[in-house]
Residue frames as a rotation matrix with the C-alpha (Angstrom) as fourth column:
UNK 1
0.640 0.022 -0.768 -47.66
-0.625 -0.567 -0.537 36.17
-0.447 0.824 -0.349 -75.44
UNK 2
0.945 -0.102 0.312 -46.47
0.201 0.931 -0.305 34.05
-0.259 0.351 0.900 -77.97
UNK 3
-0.086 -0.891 -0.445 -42.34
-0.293 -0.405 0.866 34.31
-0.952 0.205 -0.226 -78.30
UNK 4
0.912 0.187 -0.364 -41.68
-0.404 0.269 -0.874 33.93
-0.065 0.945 0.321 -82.60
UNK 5
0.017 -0.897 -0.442 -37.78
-0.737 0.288 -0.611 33.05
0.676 0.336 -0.656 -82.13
UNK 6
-0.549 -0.105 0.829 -38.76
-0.685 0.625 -0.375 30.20
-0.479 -0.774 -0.415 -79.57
UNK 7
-0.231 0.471 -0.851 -40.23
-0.229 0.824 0.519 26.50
0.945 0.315 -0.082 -80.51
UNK 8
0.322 0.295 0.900 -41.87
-0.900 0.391 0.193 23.81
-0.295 -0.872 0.391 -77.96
UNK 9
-0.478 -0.014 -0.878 -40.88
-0.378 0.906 0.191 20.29
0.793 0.423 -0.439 -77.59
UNK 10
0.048 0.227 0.973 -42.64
-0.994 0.104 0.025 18.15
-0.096 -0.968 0.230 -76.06
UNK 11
-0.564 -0.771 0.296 -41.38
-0.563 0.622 0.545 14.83
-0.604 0.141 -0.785 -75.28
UNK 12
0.349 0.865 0.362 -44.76
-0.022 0.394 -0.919 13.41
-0.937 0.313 0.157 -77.51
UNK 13
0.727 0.195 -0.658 -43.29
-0.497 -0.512 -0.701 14.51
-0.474 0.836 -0.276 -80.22
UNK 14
0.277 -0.199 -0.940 -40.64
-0.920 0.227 -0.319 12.33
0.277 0.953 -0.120 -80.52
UNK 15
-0.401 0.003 0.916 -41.84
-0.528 0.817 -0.233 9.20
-0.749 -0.577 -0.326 -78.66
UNK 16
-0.757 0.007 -0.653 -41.52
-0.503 0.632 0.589 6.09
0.417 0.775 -0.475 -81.53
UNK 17
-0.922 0.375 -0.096 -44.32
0.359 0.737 -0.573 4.47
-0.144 -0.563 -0.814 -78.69
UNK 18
-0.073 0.851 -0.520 -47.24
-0.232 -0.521 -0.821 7.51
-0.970 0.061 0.236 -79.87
UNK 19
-0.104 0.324 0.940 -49.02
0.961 0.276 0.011 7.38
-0.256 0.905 -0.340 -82.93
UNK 20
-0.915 -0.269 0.300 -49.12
0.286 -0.958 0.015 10.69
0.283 0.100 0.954 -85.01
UNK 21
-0.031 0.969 0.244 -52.56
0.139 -0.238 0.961 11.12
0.990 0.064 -0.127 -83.84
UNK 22
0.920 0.371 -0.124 -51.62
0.235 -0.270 0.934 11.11
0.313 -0.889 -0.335 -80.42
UNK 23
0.842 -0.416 -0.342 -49.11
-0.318 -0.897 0.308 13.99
-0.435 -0.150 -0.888 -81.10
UNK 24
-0.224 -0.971 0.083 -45.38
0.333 0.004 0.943 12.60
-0.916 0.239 0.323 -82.75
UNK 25
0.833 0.334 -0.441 -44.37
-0.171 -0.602 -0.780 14.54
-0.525 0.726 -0.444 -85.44
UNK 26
-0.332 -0.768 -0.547 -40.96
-0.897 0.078 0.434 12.78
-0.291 0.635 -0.715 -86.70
UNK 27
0.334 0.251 -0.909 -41.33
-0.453 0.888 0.079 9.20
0.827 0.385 0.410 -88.70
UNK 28
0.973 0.230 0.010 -41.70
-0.174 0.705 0.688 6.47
0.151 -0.671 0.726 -86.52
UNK 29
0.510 -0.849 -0.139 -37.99
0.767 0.522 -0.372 5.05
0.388 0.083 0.918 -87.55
UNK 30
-0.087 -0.513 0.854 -36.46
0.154 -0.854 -0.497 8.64
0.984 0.088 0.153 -86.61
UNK 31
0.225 0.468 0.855 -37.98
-0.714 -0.518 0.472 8.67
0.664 -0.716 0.217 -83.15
UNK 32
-0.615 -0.779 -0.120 -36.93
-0.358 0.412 -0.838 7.35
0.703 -0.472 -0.532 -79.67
UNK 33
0.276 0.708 -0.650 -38.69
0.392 0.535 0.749 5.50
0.878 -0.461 -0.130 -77.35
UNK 34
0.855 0.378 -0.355 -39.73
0.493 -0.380 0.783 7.21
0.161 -0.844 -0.511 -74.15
UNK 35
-0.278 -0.924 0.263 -37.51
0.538 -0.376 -0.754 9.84
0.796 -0.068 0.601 -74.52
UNK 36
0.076 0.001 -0.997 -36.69
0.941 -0.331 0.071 11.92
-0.330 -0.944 -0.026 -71.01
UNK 37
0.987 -0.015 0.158 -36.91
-0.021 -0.999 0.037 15.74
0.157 -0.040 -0.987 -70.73
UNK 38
0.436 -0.892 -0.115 -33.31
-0.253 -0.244 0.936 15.64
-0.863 -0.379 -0.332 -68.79
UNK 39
0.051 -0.395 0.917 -32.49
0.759 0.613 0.222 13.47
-0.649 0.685 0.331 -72.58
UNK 40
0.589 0.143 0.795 -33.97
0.712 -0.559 -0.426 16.49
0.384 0.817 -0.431 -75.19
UNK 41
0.957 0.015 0.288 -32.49
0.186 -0.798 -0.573 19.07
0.221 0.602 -0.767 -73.14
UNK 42
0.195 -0.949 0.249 -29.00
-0.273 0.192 0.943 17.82
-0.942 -0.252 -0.222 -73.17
UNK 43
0.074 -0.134 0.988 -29.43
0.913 0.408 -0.013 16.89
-0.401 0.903 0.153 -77.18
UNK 44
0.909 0.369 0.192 -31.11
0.387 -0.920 -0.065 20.96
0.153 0.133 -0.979 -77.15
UNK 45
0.645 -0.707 -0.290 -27.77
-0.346 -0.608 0.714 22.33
-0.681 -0.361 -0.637 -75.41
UNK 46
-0.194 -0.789 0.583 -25.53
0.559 0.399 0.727 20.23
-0.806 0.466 0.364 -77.67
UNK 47
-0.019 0.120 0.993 -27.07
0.978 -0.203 0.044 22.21
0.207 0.972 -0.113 -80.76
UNK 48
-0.978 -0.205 -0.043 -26.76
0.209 -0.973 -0.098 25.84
-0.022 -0.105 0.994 -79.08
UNK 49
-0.299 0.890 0.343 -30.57
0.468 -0.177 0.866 25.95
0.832 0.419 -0.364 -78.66
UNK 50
-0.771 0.078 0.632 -30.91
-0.297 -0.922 -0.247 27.74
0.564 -0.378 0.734 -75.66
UNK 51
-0.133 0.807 -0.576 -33.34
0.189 0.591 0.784 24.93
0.973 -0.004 -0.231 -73.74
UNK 52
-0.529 0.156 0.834 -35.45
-0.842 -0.215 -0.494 26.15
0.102 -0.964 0.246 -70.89
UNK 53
-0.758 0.310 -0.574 -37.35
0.190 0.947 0.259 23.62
0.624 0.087 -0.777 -69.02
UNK 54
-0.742 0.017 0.670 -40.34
-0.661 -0.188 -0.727 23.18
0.114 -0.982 0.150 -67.74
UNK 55
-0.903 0.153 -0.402 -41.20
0.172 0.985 -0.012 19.97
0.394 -0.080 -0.916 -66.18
UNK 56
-0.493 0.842 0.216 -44.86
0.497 0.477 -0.725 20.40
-0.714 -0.250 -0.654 -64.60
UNK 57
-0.620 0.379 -0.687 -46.40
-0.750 -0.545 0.375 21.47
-0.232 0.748 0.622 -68.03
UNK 58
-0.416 -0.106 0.903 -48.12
-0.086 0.993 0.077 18.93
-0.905 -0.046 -0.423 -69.09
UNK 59
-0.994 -0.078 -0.080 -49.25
-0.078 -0.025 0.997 18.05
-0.079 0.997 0.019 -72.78
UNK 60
-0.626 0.778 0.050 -53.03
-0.753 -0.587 -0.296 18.98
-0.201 -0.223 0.954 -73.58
UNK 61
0.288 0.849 -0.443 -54.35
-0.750 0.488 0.447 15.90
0.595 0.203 0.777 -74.92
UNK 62
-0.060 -0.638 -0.768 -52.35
0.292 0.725 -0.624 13.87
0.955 -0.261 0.142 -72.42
UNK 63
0.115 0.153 0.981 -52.55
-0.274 -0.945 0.179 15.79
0.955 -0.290 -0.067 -69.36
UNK 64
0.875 0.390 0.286 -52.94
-0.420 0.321 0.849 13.58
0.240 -0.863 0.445 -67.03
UNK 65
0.667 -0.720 -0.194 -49.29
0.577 0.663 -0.477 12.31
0.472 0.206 0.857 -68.00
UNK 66
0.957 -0.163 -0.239 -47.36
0.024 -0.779 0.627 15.72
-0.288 -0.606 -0.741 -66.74
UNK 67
0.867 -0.390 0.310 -44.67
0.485 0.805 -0.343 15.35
-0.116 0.448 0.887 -68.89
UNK 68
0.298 -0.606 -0.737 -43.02
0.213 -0.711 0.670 18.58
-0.931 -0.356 -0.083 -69.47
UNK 69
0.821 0.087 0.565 -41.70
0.570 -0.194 -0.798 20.73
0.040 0.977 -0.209 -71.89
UNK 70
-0.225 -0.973 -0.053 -38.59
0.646 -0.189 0.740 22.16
-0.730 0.132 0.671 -73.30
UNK 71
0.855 0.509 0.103 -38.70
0.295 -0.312 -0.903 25.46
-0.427 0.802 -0.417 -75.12
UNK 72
0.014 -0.739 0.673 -35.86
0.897 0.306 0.318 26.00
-0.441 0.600 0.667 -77.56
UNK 73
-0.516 -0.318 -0.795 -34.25
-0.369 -0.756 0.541 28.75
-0.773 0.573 0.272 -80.12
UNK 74
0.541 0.803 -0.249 -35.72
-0.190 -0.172 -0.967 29.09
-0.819 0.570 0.060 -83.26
UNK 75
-0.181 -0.949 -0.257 -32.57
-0.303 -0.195 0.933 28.33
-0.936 0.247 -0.252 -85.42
UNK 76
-0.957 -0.266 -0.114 -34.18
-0.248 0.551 0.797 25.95
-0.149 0.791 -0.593 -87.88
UNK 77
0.094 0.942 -0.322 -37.72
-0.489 0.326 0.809 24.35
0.867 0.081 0.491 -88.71
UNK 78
0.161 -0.045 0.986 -39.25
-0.961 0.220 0.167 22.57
-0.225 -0.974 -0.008 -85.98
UNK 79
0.896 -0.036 0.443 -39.11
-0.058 0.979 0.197 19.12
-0.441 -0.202 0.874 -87.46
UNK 80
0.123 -0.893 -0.433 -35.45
-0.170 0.411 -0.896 19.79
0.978 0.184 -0.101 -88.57
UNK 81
-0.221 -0.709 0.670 -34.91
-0.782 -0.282 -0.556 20.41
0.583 -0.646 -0.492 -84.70
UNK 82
0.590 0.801 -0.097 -36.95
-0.801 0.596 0.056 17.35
0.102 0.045 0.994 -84.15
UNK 83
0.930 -0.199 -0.309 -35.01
-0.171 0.510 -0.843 15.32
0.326 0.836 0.441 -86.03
UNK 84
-0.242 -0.967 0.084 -31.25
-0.134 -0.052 -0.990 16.30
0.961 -0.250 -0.117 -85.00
UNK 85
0.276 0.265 0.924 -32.73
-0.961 0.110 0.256 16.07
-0.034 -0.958 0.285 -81.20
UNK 86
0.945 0.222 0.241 -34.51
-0.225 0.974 -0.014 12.26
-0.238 -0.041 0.970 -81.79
UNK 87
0.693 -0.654 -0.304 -30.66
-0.156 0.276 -0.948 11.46
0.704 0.704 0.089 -83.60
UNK 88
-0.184 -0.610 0.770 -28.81
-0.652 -0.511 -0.560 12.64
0.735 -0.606 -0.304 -80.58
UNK 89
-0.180 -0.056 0.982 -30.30
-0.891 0.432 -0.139 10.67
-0.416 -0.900 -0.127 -77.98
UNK 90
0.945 0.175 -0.277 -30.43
-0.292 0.834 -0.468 7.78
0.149 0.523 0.839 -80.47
UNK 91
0.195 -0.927 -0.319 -26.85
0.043 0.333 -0.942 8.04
0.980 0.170 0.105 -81.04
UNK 92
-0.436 -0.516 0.737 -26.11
-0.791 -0.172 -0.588 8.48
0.430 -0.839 -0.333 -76.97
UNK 93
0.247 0.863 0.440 -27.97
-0.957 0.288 -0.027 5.66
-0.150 -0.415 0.897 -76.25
UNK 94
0.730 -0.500 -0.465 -26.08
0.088 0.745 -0.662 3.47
0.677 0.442 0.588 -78.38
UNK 95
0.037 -0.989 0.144 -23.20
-0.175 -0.148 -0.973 4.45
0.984 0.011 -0.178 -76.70
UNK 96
0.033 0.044 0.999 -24.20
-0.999 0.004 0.032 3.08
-0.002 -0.999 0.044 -73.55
């Protein structure tokens, strides 16, 4: 049953290496290259989002990849939570 106060990410969504046809949904320039699950849901916890994980999910048109998913609070749109994610591990990255 579908939860309404919960979102999915999956990590497709804001890999700068996919094309939106094969699933990202933030602009290219906004998005991180191969971003990690252990990355979104340490960007998720920094915003109070409430990130479960689970890692052998795997994305439907990808499947064979087994990437995992991260479902989240509802707090905001999904491509605001997108966004402020892909920023986070942008900006922690730099900082290595």
């Amino acid at each position: 049953m579908k939860d309404e106060n919960r979102t999915i990410i999956w990590p497709v969504y804001l890999d700068s290496k996919k094309t939106k046809s094969e699933g990202r949904k933030i602009p290219k320039e906004q998005a991180v290259s191969s971003p990690k699950i252990r990355e979104i849901t340490q960007a998720a916890k920094k915003l109070r989002l409430n990130p479960s994980v689970e890692k052998y999910k795997s994305y439907p048109t990808s499947w064979w990849e087994g990437s995992g998913r991260i479902i989240v609070d509802k707090k905001m749109s999904k491509k605001e939570v997108l966004i402020k994610i892909s920023n986070l591990i942008n900006g922690s990255r730099k900082d290595k």
